[in-house]
C-alpha positions in Angstrom: 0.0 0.0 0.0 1.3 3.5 -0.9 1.0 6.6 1.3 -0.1 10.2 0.2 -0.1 13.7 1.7 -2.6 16.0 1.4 -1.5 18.8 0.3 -4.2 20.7 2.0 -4.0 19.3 5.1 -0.4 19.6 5.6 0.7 22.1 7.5 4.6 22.0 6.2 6.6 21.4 9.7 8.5 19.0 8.0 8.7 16.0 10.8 7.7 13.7 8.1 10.5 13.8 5.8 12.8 14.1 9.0 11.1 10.4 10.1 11.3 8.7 6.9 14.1 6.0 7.7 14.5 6.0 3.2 14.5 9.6 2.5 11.4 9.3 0.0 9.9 12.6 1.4 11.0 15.5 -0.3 9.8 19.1 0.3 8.4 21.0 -3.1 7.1 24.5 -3.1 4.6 24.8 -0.4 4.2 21.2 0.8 5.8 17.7 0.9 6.1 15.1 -1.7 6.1 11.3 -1.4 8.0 9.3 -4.0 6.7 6.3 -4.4 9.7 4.6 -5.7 11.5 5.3 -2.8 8.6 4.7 -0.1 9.3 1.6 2.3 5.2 1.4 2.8 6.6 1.4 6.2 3.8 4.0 7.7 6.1 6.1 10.0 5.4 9.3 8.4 1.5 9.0 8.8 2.1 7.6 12.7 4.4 11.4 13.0 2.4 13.8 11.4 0.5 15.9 14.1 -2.2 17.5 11.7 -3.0 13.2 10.0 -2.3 14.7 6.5 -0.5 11.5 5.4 -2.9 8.5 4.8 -2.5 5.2 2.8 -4.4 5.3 -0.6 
């Protein structure tokens, strides 16, 4: 299963991409990015972000 942020949910602090154990969160212009080719499916980055803008889809 892949994960997704929301773009409109996110807040941009960041703590996401400073969690991911593989580096597959990059920050883009005003929010953050998942690559999917990168992404473990591991789910650490939706346990860590305080506003729940990261979900599996």
């Amino acid at each position: 299963m892949a994960f997704a942020i929301d773009a409109d949910e996110c807040t941009v602090c960041g703590i996401c991409a400073d969690e991911c154990p593989v580096d597959a969160i990059s920050e883009e212009d005003d929010y953050y990015e998942i690559d999917d080719a990168l992404c473990t499916d591991c789910g650490i980055c939706a346990e860590e972000c305080p506003v729940d803008a990261i979900s599996q889809v």
